[in-house]
Structure formats: C-alpha cells, structure tokens
N, C-alpha and C positions, 0 to 999 in steps of 0.2 A: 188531556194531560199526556207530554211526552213520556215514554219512555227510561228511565232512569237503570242504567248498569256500571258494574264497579269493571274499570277497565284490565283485561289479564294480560297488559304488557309490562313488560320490565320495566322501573323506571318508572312508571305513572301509576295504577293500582288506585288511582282516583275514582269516587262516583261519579259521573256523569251522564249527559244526556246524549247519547250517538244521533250520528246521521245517516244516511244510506246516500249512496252515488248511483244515481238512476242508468247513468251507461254503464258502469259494469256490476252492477247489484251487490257491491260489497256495502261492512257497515265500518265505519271508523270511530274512534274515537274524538270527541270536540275537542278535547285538551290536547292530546299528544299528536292525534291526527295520524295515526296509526289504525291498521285494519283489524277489527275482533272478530277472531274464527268464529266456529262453533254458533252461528247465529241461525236458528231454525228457519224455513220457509214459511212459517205463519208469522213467527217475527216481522219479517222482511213486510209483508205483506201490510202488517197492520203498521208497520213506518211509514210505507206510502199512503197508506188510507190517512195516515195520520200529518201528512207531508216533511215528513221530515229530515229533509232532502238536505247534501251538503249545499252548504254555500256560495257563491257564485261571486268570485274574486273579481269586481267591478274597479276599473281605475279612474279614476277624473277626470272627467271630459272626455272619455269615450266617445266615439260615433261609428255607428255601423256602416261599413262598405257598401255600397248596391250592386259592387262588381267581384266581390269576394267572399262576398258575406263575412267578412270579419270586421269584427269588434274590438276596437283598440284606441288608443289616443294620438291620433294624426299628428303629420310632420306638416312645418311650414318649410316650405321652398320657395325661393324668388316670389316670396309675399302672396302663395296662394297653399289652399289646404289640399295635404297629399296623403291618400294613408296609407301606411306605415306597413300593411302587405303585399300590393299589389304594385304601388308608390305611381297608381294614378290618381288624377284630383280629382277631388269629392265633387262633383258641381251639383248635388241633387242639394247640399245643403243652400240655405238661404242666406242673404249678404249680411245681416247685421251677425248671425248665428255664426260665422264667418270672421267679421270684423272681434266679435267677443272672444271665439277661440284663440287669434291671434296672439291677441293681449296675455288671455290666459296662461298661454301655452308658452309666453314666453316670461313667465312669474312663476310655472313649475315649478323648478329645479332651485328656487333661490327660497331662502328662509324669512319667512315673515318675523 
C-alpha cells in the first residue's frame, strides 16, 4: 500500500498519495505536482522499495531515436519518418510501422 500524506502547499492541503522523482530524489505532490519538503530519508527509501516513482509523460506514437536516443513523436518530411531531435530518418523502423505512423501522424492534431 502506497503511501498517503496531506499535502503542506498552499492552495492544495489535499490527502494524497506522492511520488518521488528518481533523478533528483525529491517527493511531489500527485495533485498539485508540487514538491513536499520535510520528507525523511527512510521515507524516500521505502517509496522506491515501494516504486512509487513519478510518472512518465508518454505522447502517442512516440518512437525512440537510435541516433539520439530520444523519445518523441517523429516528423514526416517529403513522406519519410524523421525525428523530431536529431531530424534524421528513422530507418531502423520497419515499412508497414512506417506506413501506419504516417497516417497517424497525420490525424494528430485534428479532432475525432
């Protein structure tokens, strides 16, 4: 069972269930997403044993770089997949994986 503290920021004062941020070992709040001082080192400890780790902002249709190692939702250019940090082409991806992003990618941004 996670967790559960009443948040001491302004503004929120809600119970909730924090997370901890494994690269800089703070703890935040889930609701307001604000950082709560005062958190012991056994705390911390039994968060990660416990994993309860922030959350990992994923976008649709993501694909990781093999030249950048970034994670992101690639650009189409002149009808081939490019991503979106490096803005060289993906070629490690395969054609149909390829041919479906396309589509995708290009039904983003409009409203179903």
């Amino acid at each position: 069972m996670p967790f559960s503290l009443i948040c001491p920021n302004k503004g929120c004062g809600k119970t909730q269930e924090p997370y901890i941020d494994p690269k800089d070992d703070k703890v935040y709040c889930s609701l307001c997403d604000k950082e709560i001082s005062n958190i012991t080192n056994f705390t911390k400890i039994q968060m990660k044993s416990l994993k309860q780790f922030r959350p990992k902002n994923i976008m649709s249709f993501s694909v990781k770089c093999l030249k950048c190692q970034k994670e992101a939702r690639p650009n189409i250019v002149n009808n081939d997949v490019i991503c979106s940090g490096c803005l060289k082409p993906m070629d490690h991806l395969s054609v149909p994986f390829k041919n479906m992003l396309k589509d995708q990618l290009k039904k983003v941004g409009q409203d179903v």
